[in-house]
N, C-alpha and C positions, 0 to 999 in steps of 0.2 A: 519155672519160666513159662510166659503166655506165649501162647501162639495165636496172632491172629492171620484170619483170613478175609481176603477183598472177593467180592461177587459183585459183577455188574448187573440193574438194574433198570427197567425202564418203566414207569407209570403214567398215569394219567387222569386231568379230574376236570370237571366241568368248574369248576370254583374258582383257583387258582394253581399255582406253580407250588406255592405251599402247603396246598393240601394235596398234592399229586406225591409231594415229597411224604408229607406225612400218613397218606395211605401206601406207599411204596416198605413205609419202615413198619407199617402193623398188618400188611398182607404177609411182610418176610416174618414178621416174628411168631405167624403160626408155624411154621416148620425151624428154625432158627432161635436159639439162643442168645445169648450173652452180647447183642448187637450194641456195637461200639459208638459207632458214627456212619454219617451219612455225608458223601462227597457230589455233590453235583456239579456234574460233566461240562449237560446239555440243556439247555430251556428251546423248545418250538411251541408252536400253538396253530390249530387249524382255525379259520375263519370261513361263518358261513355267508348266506347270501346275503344276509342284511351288513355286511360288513363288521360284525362283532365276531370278539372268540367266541367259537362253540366250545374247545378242549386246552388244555396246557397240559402240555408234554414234558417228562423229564427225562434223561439216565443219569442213573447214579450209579456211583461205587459206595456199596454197604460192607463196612469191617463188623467182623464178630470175633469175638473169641472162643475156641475150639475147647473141647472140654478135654480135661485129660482123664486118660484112666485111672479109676482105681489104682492106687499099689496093694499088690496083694499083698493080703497080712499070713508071715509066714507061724505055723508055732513051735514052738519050745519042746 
């Protein structure tokens, strides 16, 4: 049986909302395995003085799946 686990996240990207998402899932996947899916939360975005976004903002919930142990091999 899996086990998965949820971690909430937050990113950000000058691009868009979909690349804040998608730098959010390959910043976690240096420390992080077997990541499942990606749930978003939250969309913001700051606006600078000319009146355009400067950033888009996300949080997310990332599931992964947890590894299991080894079962140790007994012998004979």
């Amino acid at each position: 049986m899996a086990i998965v686990k949820v971690i909430e996240v937050m990113c950000s990207s000058s691009k868009s909302w979909e690349d804040a998402a998608q730098q959010a899932v390959l910043e976690a996947s240096k420390t992080l395995k077997h990541i499942k899916s990606i749930y978003i939360k939250e969309h913001s975005a700051t606006v600078n003085t000319n009146n355009k976004i400067s950033e888009y903002r996300i949080t997310a919930n990332l599931s992964f799946e947890l590894e299991t142990p080894m079962k140790s091999v007994s012998k004979k």
